[in-house]
C-alpha positions in Angstrom: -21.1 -56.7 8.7 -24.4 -56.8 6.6 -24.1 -56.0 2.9 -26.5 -53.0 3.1 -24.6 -51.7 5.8 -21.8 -51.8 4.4 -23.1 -50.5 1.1 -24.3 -47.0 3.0 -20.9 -46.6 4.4 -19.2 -46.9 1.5 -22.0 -44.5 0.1 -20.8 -42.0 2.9 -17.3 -42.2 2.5 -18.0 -41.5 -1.4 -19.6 -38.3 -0.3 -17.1 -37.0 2.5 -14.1 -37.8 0.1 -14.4 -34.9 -2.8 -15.3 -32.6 0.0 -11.7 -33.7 2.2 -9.7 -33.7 -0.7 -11.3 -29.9 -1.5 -10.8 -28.7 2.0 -7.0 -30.2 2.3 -6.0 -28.6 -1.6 -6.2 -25.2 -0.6 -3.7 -23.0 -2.1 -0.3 -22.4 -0.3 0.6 -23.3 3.2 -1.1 -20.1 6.7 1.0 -17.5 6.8 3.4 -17.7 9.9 4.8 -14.7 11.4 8.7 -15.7 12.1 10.0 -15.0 15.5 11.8 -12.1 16.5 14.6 -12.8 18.5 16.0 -8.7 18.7 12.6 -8.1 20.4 13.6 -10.3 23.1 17.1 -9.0 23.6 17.5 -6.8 26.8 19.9 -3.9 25.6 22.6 -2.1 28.2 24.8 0.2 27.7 28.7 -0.3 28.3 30.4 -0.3 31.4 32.4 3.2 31.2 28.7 4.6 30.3 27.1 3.7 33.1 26.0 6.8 34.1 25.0 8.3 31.1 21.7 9.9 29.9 18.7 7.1 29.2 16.9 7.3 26.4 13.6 8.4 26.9 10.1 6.2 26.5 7.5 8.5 26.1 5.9 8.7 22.9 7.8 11.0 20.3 5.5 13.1 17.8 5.6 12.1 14.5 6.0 16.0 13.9 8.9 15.9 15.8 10.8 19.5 14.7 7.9 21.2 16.0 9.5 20.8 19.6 12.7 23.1 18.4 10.3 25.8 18.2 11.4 27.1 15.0 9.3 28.3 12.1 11.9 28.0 9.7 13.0 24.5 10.0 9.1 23.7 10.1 8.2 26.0 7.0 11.3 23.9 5.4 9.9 20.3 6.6 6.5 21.4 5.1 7.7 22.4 1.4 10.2 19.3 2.0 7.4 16.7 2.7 4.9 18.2 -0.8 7.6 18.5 -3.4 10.0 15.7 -2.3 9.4 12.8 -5.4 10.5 9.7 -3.5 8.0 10.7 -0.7 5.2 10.9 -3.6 6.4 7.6 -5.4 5.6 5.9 -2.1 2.4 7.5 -2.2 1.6 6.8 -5.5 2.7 3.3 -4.0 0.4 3.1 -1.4 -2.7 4.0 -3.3 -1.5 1.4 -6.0 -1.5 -1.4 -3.3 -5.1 0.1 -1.9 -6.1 -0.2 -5.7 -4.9 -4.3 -5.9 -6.7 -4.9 -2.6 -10.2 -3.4 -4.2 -10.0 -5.7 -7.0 -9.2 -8.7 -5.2 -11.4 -8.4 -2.2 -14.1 -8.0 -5.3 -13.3 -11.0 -6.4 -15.3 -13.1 -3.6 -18.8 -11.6 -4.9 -20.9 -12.6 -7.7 -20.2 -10.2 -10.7 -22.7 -9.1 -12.9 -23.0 -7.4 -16.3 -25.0 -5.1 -18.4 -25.1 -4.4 -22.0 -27.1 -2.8 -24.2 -26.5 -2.2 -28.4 -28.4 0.0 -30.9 -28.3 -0.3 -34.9 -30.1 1.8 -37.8 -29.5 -0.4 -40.9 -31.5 -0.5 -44.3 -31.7 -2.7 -47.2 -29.5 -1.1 -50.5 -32.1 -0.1 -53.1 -29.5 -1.8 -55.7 -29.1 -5.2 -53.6 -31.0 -8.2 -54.8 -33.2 -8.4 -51.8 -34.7 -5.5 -53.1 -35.0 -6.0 -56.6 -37.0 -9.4 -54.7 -38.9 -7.2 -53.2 -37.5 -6.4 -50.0 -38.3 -3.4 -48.0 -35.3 -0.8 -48.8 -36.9 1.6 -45.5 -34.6 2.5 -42.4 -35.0 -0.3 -39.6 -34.5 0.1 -35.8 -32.5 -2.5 -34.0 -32.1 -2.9 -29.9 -30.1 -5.5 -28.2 -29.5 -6.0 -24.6 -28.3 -8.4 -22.4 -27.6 -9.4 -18.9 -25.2 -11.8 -17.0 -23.9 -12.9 -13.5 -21.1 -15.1 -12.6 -19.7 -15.8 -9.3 -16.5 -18.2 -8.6 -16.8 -20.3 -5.7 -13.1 -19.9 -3.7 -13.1 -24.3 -3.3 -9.1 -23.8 -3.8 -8.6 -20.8 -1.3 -6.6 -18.8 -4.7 -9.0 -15.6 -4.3 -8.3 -15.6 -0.3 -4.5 -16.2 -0.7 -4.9 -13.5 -3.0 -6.6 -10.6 -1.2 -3.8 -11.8 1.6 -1.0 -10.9 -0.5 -2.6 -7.7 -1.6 -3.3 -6.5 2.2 0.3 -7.6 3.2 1.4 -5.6 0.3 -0.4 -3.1 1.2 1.1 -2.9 4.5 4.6 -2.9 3.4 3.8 0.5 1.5 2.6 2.0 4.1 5.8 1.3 6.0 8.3 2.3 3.1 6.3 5.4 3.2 6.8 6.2 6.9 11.1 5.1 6.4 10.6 7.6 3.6 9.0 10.0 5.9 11.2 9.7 8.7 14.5 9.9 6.7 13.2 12.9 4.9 12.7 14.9 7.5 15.6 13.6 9.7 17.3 14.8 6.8 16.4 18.4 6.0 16.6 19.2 10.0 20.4 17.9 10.1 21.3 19.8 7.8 19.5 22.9 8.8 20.7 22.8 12.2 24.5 22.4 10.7 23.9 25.7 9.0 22.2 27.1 12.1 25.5 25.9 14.2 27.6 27.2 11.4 26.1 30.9 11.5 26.3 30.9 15.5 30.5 30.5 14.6 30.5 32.8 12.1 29.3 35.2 14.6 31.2 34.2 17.2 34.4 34.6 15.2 33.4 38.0 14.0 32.3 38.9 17.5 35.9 38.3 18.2 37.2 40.0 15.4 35.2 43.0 16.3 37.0 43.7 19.7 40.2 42.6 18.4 39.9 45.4 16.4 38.7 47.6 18.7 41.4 47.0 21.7 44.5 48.5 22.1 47.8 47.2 20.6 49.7 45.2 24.0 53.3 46.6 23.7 
């Protein structure tokens, strides 16, 4: 091989070689999604249930009580869903991850800054400048200034960021919805107990009632 040839292709390689080792330092390995292997499993019921009631596929409201008809238990879901604290910790949660996710995503623009400073100041009439001669009158001073900076993401640290902000993010969201669902899951089991609990008390004094009321059996 001639020299010179040789001498631009090692010129090359000297070029290509801080940009490969750049592009192959990035910071931490693609996120991979691991397999779910329950997703996959068919699911039948047991042999002495063969015959029994399948679960429905249609798509359940997430206000679900509503379909009981019954203002009560959805006047209770309401006042359970505002003052419930665990519901508004996940809340406050949510809007904490949506906060992190701001500031990171921010993080791939240029940022600039302003500033801007303002001083009255004036010579003391007993300092020796003045006794020198120096003017002792009040004095305006302005100062402003301006810069810009922008980080160039060579390592991949901002984007591996603003991905672990948005997959925070999205766990928050789903703690609020378990919240959410055991909350109200919650307050109508136990309403319908007490609901199933008056319907006996009734019956009982129902029963009471024409006990009372019927003749003595001899």
């Amino acid at each position: 091989m001639p020299l010179s040839r040789r001498y631009r292709l090692c010129r090359t390689l000297g070029r290509l070689l801080p940009v490969l080792l750049i592009a192959g330092c990035t910071v931490g390995p693609d996120f991979v999604r691991s397999t779910d292997a329950l997703g996959s499993v068919v699911l039948s019921s047991r042999g002495d249930f063969s015959d029994g009631i399948q679960p429905s596929t249609g798509q359940v409201p997430s206000q679900w009580w509503m379909l009981f008809n019954d203002a009560v238990l959805g006047e209770l879901q309401l006042r359970a869903q505002v003052s419930n604290l665990e519901l508004q910790a996940a809340l406050a949660r949510i809007e904490q991850s949506r906060a992190e996710l701001g500031i990171t995503s921010a993080l791939r623009f240029p940022r600039v800054g302003l500033g801007m400073d303002y001083a009255r100041e004036a010579q003391s009439e007993n300092g020796k400048f003045a006794a020198l001669g120096a003017s002792t009158s009040h004095g305006d001073f302005w100062q402003s200034g301006f810069d810009a900076s922008w980080e160039i993401d060579l390592w991949g640290r901002v984007r591996r960021a603003r991905e672990g902000a948005a997959a925070t993010l999205e766990v928050a969201l789903y703690d609020r919805e378990a919240v959410r669902v055991a909350l109200s899951s919650e307050v109508a089991r136990a309403y319908l107990q007490l609901r199933g609990t008056q319907a006996q008390l009734e019956v009982a004094r129902q029963n009471q009632i024409v006990a009372d009321e019927s003749p003595l059996v001899s």
